[in-house]
C-alpha positions in Angstrom: 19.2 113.6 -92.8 22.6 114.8 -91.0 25.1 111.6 -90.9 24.8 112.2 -86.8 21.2 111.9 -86.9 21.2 109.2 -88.8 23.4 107.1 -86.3 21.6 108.4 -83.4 18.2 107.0 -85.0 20.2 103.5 -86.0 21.5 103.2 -82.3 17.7 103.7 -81.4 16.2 101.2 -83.5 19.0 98.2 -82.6 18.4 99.0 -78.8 15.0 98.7 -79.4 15.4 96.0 -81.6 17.5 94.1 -79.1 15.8 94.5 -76.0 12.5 93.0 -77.4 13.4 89.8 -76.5 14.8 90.9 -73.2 11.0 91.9 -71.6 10.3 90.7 -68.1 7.8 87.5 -67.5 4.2 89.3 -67.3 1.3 88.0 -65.9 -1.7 90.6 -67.0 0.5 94.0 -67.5 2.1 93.8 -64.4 6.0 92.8 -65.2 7.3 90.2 -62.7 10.8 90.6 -62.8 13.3 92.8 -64.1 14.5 92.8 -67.8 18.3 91.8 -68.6 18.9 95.7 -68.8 17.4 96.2 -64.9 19.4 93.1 -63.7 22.5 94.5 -64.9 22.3 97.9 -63.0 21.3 95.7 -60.7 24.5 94.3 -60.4 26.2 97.1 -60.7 24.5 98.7 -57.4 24.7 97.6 -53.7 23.0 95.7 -51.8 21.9 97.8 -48.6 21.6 94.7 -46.2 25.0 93.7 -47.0 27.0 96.3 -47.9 25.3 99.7 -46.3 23.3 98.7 -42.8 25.6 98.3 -39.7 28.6 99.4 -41.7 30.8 102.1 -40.2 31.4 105.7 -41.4 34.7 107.5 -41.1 35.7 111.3 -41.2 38.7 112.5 -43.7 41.3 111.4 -40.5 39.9 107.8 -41.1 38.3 107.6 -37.8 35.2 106.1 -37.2 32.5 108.7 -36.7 28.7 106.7 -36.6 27.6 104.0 -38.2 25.1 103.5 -40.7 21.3 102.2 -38.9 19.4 103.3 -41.3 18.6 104.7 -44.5 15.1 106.8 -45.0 13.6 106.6 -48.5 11.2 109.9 -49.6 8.0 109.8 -50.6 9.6 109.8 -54.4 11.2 106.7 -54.0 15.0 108.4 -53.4 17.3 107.8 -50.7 17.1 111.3 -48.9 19.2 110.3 -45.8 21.1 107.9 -43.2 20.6 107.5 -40.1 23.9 107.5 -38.2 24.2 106.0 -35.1 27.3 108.5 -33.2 28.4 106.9 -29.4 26.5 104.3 -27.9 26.6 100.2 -27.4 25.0 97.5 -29.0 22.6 100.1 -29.6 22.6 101.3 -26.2 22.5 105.2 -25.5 23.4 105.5 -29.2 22.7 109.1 -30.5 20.9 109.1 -34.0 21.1 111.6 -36.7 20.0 112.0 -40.2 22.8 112.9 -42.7 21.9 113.4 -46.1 22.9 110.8 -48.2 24.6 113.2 -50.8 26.7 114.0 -48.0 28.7 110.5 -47.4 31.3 109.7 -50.1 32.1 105.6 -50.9 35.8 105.7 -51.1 37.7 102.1 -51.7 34.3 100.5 -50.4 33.8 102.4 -47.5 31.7 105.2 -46.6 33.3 108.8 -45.2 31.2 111.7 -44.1 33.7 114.6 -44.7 34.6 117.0 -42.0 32.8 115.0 -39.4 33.3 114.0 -35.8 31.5 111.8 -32.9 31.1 115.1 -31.3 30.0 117.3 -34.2 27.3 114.2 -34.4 26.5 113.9 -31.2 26.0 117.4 -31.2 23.7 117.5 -33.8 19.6 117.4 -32.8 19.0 113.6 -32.6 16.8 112.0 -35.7 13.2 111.0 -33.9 11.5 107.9 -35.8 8.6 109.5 -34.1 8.3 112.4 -36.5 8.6 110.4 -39.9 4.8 109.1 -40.9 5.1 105.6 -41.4 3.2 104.2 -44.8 -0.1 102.2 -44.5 -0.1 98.7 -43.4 -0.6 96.6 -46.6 -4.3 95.2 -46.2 -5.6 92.0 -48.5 -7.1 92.7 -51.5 -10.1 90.8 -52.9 -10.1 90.0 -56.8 -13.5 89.6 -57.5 -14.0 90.1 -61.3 
């Protein structure tokens, strides 16, 4: 065994060895909460409500282009787009469209959309929450072993 693969197998086996004591609580097999590992990422990431929805997205220039209403998650569980909000009031005559989410760069905590104007986005076919199939409503489920 190659010195390499015997450091990659060593890093394996203390990984493995140190998250074993790191497992979620689990009631059944269903985990109830994330493991040390997941709520470090966690930290790491952003929290939509606070730091995505309602917050405004500029063009290279640093003027304000949209701002983010939305964010639509695929049927895969990924991000696949935001919906910026371009013109409007309070919501008011605002004009919506989708903007793939690879599109928007996070630069010093805030969010650009490069080469973008209000009137590039206003020109743009508006995003129509009519279209997108909305999942199931969640029904009550009987466990009756």
């Amino acid at each position: 065994m190659s010195f390499r693969m015997t450091m990659l197998t060593a890093a394996v086996l203390a990984a493995s060895v140190a998250s074993t004591g790191a497992q979620a609580q689990v009631a059944g097999a269903q985990p109830l909460s994330v493991t040390v590992e997941q709520s470090q990422a966690l930290l790491e990431g952003w929290s939509v409500k606070k730091s995505v929805l309602g917050k405004a997205v500029y063009n290279d220039d640093n003027v304000k282009v949209g701002t983010v209403r939305d964010l639509i998650v695929a049927p895969d569980g990924t991000v696949s787009a935001a919906i910026v909000s371009a013109g409007g009031f309070l919501g008011v005559a605002a004009h919506d469209v989708a903007v793939p989410i690879a599109s928007l760069d996070v630069r010093n905590g805030n969010l650009y959309l490069p080469g973008a104007t209000k009137e590039a986005l206003k020109a743009t076919p508006a995003f129509q929450y009519a279209k997108v199939d909305s999942p199931p409503k969640p029904k009550r489920v009987d466990n009756k072993q």
